[in-house]
C-alpha positions as CSV (number, residue, x, y, z in Angstrom):
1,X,-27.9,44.8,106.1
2,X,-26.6,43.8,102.7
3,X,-28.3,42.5,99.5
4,X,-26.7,40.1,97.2
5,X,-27.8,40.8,92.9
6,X,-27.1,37.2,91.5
7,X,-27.7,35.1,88.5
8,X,-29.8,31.9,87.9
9,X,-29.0,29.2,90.9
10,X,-28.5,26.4,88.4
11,X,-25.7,28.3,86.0
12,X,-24.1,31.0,87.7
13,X,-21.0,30.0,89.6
14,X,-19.9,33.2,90.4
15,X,-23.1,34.1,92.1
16,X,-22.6,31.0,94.1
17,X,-19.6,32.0,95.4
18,X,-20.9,35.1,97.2
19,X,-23.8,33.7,98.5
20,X,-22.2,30.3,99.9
21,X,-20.0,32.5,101.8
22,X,-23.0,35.0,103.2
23,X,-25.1,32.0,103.9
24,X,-22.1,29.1,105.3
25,X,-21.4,32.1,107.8
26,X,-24.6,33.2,108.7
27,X,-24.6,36.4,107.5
28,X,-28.1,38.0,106.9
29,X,-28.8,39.5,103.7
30,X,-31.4,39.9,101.3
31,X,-31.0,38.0,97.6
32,X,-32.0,39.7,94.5
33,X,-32.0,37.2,91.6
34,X,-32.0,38.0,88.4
35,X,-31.9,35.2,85.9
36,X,-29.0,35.6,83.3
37,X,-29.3,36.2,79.1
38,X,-33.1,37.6,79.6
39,X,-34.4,41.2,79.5
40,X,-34.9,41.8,83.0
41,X,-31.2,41.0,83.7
42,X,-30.4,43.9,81.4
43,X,-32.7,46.5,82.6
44,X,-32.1,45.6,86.4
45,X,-28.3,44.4,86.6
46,X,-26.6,48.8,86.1
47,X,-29.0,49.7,89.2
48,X,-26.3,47.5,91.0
49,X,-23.2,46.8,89.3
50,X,-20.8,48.8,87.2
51,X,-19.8,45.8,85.6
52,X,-22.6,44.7,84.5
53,X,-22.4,41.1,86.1
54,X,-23.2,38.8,89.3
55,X,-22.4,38.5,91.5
56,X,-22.7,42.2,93.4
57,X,-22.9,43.0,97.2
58,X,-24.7,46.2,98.3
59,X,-24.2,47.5,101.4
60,X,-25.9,51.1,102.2
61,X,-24.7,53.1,98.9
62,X,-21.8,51.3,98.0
63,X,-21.8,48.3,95.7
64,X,-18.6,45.6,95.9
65,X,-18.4,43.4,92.4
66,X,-16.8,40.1,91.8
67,X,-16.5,37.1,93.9
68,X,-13.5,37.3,95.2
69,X,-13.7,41.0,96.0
70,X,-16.6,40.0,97.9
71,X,-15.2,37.6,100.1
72,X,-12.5,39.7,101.6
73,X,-14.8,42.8,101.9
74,X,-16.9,40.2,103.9
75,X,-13.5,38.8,105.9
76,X,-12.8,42.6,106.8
77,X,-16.0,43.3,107.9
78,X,-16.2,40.7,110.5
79,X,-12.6,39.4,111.5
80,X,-14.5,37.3,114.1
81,X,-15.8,34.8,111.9
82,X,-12.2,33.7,110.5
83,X,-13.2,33.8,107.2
84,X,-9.4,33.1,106.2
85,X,-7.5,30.3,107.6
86,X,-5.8,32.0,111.0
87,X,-2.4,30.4,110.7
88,X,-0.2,32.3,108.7
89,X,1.2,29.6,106.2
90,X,-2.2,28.5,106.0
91,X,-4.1,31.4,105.3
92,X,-1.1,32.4,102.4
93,X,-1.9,28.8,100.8
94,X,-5.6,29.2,101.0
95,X,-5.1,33.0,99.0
96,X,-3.2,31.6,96.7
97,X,-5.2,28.5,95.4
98,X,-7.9,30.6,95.8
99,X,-6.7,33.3,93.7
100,X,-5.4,30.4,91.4
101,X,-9.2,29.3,90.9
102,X,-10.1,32.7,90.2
103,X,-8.0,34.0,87.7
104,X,-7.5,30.3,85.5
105,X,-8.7,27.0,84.4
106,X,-10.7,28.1,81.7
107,X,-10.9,24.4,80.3
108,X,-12.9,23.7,83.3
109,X,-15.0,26.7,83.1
110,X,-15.8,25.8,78.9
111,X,-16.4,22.6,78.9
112,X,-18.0,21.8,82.2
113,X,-20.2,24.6,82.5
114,X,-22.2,24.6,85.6
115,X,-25.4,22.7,85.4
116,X,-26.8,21.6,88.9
117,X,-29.5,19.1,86.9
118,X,-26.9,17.8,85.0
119,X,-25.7,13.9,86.1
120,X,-24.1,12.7,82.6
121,X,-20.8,12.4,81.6
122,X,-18.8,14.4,78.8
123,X,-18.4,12.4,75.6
124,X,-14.7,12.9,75.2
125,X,-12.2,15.0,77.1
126,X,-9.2,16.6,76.2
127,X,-5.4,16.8,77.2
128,X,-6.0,20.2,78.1
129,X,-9.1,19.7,80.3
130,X,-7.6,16.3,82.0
131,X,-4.6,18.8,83.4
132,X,-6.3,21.2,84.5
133,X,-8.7,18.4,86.8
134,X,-5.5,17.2,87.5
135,X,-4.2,20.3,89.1
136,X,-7.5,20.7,91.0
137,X,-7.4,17.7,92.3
138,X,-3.7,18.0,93.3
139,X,-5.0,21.3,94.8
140,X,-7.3,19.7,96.9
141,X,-5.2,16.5,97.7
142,X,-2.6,18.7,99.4
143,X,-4.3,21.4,101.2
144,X,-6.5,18.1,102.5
145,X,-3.2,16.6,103.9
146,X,-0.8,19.3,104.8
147,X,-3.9,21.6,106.8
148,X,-7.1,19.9,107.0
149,X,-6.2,17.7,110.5
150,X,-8.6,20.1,112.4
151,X,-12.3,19.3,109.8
152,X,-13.6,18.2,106.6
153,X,-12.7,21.2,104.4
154,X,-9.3,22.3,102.4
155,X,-7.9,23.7,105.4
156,X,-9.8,22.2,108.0
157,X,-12.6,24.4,108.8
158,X,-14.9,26.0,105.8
159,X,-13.1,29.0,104.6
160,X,-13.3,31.4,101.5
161,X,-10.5,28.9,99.6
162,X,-13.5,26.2,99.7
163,X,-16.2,29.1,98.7
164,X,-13.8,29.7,95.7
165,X,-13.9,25.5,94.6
166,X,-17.9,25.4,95.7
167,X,-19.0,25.9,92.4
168,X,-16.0,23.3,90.7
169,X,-17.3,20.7,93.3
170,X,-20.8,20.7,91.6
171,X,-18.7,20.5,88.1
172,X,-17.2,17.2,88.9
173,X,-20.2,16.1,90.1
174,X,-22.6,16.5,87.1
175,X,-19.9,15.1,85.0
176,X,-19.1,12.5,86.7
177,X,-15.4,13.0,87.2
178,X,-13.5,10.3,88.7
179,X,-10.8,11.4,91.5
180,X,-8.9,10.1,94.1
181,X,-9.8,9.0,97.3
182,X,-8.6,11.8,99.4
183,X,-10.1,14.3,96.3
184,X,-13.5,12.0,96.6
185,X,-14.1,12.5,100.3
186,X,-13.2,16.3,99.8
187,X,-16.3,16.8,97.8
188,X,-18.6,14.5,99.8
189,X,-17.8,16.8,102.6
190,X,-18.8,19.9,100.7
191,X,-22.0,18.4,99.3
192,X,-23.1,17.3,102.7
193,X,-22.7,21.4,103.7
194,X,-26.4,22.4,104.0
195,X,-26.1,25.7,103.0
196,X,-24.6,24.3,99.3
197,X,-27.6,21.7,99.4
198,X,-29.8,24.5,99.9
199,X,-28.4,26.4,97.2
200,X,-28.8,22.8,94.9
201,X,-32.3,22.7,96.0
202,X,-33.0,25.9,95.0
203,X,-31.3,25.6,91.6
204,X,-33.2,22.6,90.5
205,X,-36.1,24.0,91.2
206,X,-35.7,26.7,88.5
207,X,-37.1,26.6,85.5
208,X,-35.1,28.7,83.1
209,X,-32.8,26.4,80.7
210,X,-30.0,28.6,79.2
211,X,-29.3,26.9,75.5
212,X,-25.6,28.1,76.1
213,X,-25.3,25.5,79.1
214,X,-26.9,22.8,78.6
215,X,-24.7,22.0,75.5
């Protein structure tokens, strides 16, 4: 049995992460959520993580931190639900652009924050924030065209790489970010997933606001 610490619903897109993939793959597990920035999160959050942030997987007495550390301890532990894209080139693609997600576009992350009751615009963008929606978009373009013949997602069937852009697709669509058509169906597709509606659901119907956020 594993439980999965995360943050609020409506701001944490790490948190998301680990629990899209747990729940998209039917996975049981128990959620712990503490909401971020408040005194509980301090005084609960070292009982699980080392780190001192969501999202953390515990399973018996070991504790597995950060998203994407998640997601493969999950695709090891159960190979049978192809977690990863099975062909080779495919599967190397999705790590990469996954990884890619992971590790950069911190324009994205600053100025869009995540903020599922969000459905407004940003006043003015930047050059630096219009290339790095650029990249995502050529990101999802052409994993959408060169693997995603077999289903909806980035490489056909859900996989981690569409976990890791889960919380980007919610971005775009609070801000109202114009894309292409290919781009445009991609994220239709993901917001039409029910466990990511679920998870929507859920996040509007908390009532923290974080200050830092909603900026």
């Amino acid at each position: 049995m594993y439980t999965l610490v995360i943050g609020n619903k409506n701001y944490s897109s790490w948190s998301l992460r680990g629990w899209l993939l747990l729940r998209q793959f039917n996975i049981n597990f128990e959620e712990v959520r503490l909401p971020l920035y408040s005194e509980t999160f301090s005084e609960k959050i070292k009982e699980y993580s080392p780190s001192g942030l969501v999202p953390i997987l515990v399973t018996g007495d070991q504790s597995i931190w950060d998203s994407l550390a998640i997601c493969e301890f999950i695709a090891e532990q159960h190979p049978e639900l192809r977690c990863w894209p099975t062909d080779l080139r495919a599967r190397a693609i999705a790590r990469s652009v996954s990884n890619e997600m992971h590790s950069g576009f911190f324009q994205i992350r600053n100025n869009l924050p995540m903020n599922c009751r969000r459905a407004k615009a940003i006043e003015a963008s930047t050059p630096e924030l219009d290339r790095e929606v650029a990249r995502v978009s050529e990101i999802w373009r052409t994993c959408r065209e060169s693997f995603g013949d077999s289903g909806s997602f980035l490489f056909g069937d859900f996989s981690i790489a569409d976990v890791m852009y889960a919380p980007v697709v919610l971005r775009f669509k609070s801000y109202l970010i114009e894309l292409g058509m290919v781009e445009t169906e991609y994220m239709q597709s993901m917001l039409s997933v029910a466990s990511l509606q679920e998870w929507i659901d859920d996040a509007l119907a908390e009532e923290e606001v974080i200050d830092l956020y909603e900026q």
